[in-house]
C-alpha positions in Angstrom: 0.0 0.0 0.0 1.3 3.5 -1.2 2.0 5.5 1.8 1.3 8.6 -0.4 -2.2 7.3 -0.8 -2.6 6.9 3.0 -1.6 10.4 3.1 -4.3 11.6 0.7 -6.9 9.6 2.2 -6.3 10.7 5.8 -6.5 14.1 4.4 -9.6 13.8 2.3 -11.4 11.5 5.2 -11.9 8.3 2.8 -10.6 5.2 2.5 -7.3 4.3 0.3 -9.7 2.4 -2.1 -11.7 5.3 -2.8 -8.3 7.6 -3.4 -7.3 4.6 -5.8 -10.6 4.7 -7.6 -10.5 8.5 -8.3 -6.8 8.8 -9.5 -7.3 6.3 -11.6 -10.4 8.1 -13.0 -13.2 5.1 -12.4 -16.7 6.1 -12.6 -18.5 4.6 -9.4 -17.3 7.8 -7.2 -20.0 10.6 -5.8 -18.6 14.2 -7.6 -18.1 15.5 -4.6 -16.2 12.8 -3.2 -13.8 12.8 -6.4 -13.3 16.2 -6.1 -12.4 16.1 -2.0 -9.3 13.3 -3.1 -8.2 14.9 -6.1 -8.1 18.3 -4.8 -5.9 16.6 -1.7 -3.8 14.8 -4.2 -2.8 18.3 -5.7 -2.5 20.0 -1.7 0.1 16.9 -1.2 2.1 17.2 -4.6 0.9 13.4 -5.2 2.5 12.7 -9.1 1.3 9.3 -9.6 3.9 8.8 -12.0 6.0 8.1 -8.9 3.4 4.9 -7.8 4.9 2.0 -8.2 2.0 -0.7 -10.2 1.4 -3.4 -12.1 -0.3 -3.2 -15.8 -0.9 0.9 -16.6 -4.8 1.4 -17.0 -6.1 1.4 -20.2 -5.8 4.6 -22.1 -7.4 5.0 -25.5 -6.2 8.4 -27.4 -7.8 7.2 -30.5 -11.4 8.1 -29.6 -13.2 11.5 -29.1 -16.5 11.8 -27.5 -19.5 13.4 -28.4 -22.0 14.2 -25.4 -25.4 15.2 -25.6 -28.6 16.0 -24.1 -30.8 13.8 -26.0 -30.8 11.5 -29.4 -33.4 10.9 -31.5 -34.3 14.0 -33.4 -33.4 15.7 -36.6 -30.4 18.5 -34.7 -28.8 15.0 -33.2 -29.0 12.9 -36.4 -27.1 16.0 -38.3 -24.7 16.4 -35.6 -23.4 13.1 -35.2 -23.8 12.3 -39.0 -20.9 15.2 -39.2 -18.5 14.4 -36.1 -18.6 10.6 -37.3 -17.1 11.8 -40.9 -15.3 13.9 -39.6 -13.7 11.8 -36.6 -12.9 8.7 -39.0 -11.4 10.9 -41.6 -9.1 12.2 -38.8 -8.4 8.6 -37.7 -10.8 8.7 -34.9 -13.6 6.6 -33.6 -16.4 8.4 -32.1 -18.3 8.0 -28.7 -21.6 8.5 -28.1 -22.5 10.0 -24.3 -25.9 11.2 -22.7 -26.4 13.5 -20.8 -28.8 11.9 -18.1 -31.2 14.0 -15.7 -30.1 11.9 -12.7 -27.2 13.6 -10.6 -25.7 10.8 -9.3 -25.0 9.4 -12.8 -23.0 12.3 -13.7 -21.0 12.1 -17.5 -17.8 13.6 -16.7 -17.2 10.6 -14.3 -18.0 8.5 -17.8 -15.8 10.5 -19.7 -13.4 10.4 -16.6 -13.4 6.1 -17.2 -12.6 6.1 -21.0 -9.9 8.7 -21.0 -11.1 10.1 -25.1 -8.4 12.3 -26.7 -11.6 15.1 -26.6 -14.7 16.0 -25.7 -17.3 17.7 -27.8 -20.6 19.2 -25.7 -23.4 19.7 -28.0 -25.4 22.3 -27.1 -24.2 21.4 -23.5 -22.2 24.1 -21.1 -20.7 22.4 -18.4 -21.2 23.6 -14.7 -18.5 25.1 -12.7 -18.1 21.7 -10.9 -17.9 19.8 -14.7 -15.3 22.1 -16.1 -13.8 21.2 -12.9 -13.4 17.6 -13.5 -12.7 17.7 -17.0 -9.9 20.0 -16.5 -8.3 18.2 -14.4 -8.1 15.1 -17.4 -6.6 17.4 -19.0 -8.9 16.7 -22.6 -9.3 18.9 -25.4 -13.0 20.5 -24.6 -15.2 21.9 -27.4 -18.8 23.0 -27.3 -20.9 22.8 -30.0 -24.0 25.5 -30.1 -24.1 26.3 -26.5 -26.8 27.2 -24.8 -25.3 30.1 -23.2 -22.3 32.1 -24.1 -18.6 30.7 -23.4 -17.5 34.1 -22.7 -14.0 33.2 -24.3 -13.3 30.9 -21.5 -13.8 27.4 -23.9 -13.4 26.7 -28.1 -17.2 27.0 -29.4 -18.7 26.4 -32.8 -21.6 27.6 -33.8 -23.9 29.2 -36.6 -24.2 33.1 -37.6 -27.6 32.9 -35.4 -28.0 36.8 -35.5 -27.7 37.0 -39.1 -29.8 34.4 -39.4 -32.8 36.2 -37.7 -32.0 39.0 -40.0 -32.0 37.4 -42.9 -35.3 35.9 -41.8 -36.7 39.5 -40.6 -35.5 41.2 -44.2 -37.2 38.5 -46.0 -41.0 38.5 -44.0 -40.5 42.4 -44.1 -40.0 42.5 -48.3 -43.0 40.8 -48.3 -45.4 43.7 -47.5 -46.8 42.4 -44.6 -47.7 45.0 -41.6 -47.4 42.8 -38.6 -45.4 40.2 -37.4 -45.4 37.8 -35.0 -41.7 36.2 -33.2 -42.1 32.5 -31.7 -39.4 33.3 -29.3 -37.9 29.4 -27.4 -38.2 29.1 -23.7 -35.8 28.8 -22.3 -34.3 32.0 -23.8 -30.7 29.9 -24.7 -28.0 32.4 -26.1 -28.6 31.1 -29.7 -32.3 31.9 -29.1 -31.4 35.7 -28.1 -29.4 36.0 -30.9 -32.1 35.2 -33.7 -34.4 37.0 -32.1 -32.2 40.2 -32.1 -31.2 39.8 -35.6 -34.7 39.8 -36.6 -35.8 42.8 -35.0 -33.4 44.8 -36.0 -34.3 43.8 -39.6 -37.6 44.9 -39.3 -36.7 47.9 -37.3 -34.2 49.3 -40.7 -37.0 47.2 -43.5 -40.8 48.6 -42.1 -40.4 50.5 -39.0 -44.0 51.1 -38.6 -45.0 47.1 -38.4 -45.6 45.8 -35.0 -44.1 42.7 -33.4 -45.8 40.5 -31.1 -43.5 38.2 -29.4 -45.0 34.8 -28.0 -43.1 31.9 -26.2 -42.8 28.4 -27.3 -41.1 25.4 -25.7 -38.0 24.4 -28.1 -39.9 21.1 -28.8 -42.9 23.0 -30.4 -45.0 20.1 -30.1 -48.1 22.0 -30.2 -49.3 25.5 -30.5 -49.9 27.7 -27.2 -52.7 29.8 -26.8 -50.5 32.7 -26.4 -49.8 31.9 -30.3 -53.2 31.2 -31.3 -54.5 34.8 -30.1 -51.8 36.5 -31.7 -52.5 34.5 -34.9 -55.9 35.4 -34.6 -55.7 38.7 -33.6 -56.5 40.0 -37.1 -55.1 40.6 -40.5 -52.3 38.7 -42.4 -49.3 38.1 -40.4 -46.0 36.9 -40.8 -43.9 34.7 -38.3 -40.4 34.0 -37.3 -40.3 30.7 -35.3 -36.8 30.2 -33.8 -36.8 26.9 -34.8 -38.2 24.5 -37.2 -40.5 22.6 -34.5 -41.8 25.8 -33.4 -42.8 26.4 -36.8 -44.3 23.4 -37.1 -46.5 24.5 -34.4 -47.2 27.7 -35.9 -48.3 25.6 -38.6 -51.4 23.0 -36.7 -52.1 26.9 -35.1 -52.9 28.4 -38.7 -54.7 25.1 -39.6 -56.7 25.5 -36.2 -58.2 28.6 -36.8 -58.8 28.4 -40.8 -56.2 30.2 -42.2 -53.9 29.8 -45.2 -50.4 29.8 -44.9 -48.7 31.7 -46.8 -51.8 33.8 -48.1 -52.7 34.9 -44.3 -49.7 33.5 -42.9 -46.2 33.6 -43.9 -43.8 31.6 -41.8 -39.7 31.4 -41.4 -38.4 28.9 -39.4 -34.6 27.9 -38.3 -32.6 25.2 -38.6 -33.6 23.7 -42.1 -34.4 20.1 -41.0 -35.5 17.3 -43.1 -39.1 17.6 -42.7 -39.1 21.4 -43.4 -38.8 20.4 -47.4 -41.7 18.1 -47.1 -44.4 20.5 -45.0 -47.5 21.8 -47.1 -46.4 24.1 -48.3 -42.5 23.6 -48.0 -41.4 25.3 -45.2 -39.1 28.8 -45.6 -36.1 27.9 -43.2 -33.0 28.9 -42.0 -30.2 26.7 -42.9 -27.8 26.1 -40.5 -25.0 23.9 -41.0 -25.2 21.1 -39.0 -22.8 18.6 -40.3 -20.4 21.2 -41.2 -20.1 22.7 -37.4 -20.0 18.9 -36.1 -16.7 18.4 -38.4 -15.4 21.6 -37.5 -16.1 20.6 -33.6 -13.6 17.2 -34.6 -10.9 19.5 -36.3 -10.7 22.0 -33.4 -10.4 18.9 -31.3 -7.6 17.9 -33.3 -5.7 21.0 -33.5 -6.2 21.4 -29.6 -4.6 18.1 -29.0 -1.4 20.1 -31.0 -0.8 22.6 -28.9 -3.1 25.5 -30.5 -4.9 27.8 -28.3 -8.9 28.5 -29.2 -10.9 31.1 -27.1 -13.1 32.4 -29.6 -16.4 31.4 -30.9 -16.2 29.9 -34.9 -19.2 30.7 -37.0 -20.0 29.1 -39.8 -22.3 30.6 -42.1 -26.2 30.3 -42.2 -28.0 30.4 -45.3 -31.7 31.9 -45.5 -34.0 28.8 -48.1 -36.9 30.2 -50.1 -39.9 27.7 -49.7 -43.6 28.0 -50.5 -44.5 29.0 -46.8 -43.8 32.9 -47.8 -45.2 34.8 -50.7 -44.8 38.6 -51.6 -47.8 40.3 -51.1 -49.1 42.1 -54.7 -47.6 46.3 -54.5 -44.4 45.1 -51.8 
């Protein structure tokens, strides 16, 4: 037995087991607990290199991992589509991770276990306590879309999401229409805040004398609120930015709820540009954001991290506003 990890259990008040578990970086440790050894490992100048052992744990550098908060939809299928090219053309295997609601079943532990050569959050921002952990592995870290601003302090990729929202805002304005109506997401995530800036300031410079009605939607947009259906309803042709292309699927069982035609009374923008958007009736004016492209450039960051470069700021990639049947120009714009 290591006197050295006598020393750091003593001071962290656990047993040598449990100091063995979390410098090796096993899984089956509370966060709190893992933190308590390793922050008394540091105190005590421990430098495990100096342990005398058997077989070195496993360490894969040939896998990056990709965590995130749930699987299943169109934004997930995009992302990993990309980061899987990517990854494999790099030489790569990629790791799928979830990102589970219970707190005892935390993923950096996970990620702790398989030692990947990098970590890619999407739409994930670590807590204080995460980017604790994961520093302390000393991994690559990149987040992919955040929810809310990195603030320089981690590599991001993301979309123009402000010039998205203008685009969106210049095209419903060129239209002719008087009034407008902005399905803003709830939560209000940073890339949320950002679309729905861009848009208003297009209308603001296109027809400053429209008015805006903002109404909330959960990201999902599985069905339309009644905040949306009054402000649908509340008279005259309208035309609607929907942060995102669920929302505006939503906006879409609204119009058909209370009789009216999209895009004759109703013209709708959404954002993201998802698969089903091409197949709506009519075809649904998006906001193209691109997916696959940011996943790939998520692996490459990854990579360059890994030798030796230093990323703090945000990488946009480009959005791209798509022209569908959803919109019309009304006659004399």
């Amino acid at each position: 037995m290591s006197a050295t990890l006598r020393a750091i259990a003593d001071a962290a008040g656990v047993s040598v087991s449990s100091v063995s578990r979390a410098l090796a970086g096993r899984g089956d440790l509370r966060p709190e607990t893992r933190e308590r050894i390793l922050a008394a490992a540091r105190d005590l100048g421990y430098n495990r290199a100096d342990e005398p052992r058997g077989r070195p744990a496993a360490l894969d550098s040939r896998h990056i991992e990709l965590v995130l908060g749930g699987v299943d939809d169109a934004w997930t299928d995009a992302i990993t589509a990309g980061a899987r090219r990517s990854a494999f053309g790099l030489g790569f295997d990629l790791v799928l991770t979830l990102e589970r609601d219970d707190p005892a079943d935390d993923w950096p532990a996970r990620v702790a276990t398989r030692r990947p050569a990098g970590v890619i959050l999407g739409i994930i921002r670590p807590t204080h306590r995460q980017l604790h952990e994961l520093r302390g592995l000393s991994i690559p870290l990149v987040l992919l879309d955040p929810r809310s601003d990195p603030e320089g302090e981690l590599a991001s990729v993301g979309t123009t999401d402000w010039q998205g929202g203008y685009d969106a805002g210049a095209h419903l304005a060129g239209t002719g229409l008087g009034r407008f109506v902005l399905v803003g997401g709830t939560p209000p995530y940073r890339f949320g805040r950002a679309r729905e800036e861009g848009f208003r300031r297009a209308v603001a410079e296109r027809a400053p004398s429209a008015s805006i009605t903002r109404v909330e939607s959960p990201w999902t947009g599985s069905a339309p609120t009644r905040q949306l259906l009054d402000a649908l309803a509340a008279g005259g042709p309208a035309g609607v930015f929907a942060c995102s292309d669920q929302m505006a699927a939503a906006v879409y069982r609204a119009a058909d709820q209370l009789g009216l035609a999209i895009p004759e009374q109703v013209s709708v923008v959404g954002f993201n540009d998802e698969p089903r958007a091409r197949v709506m009736q009519p075809p649904l004016t998006t906001v193209r954001q691109p997916l696959q492209a940011m996943a790939a450039r998520a692996v490459e960051l990854v990579q360059e991290l890994r030798n030796g470069a230093v990323h703090h700021e945000r990488i946009e990639l480009p959005s791209e506003l798509v022209v569908r049947g959803s919109t019309s120009t009304r006659p004399g714009a």
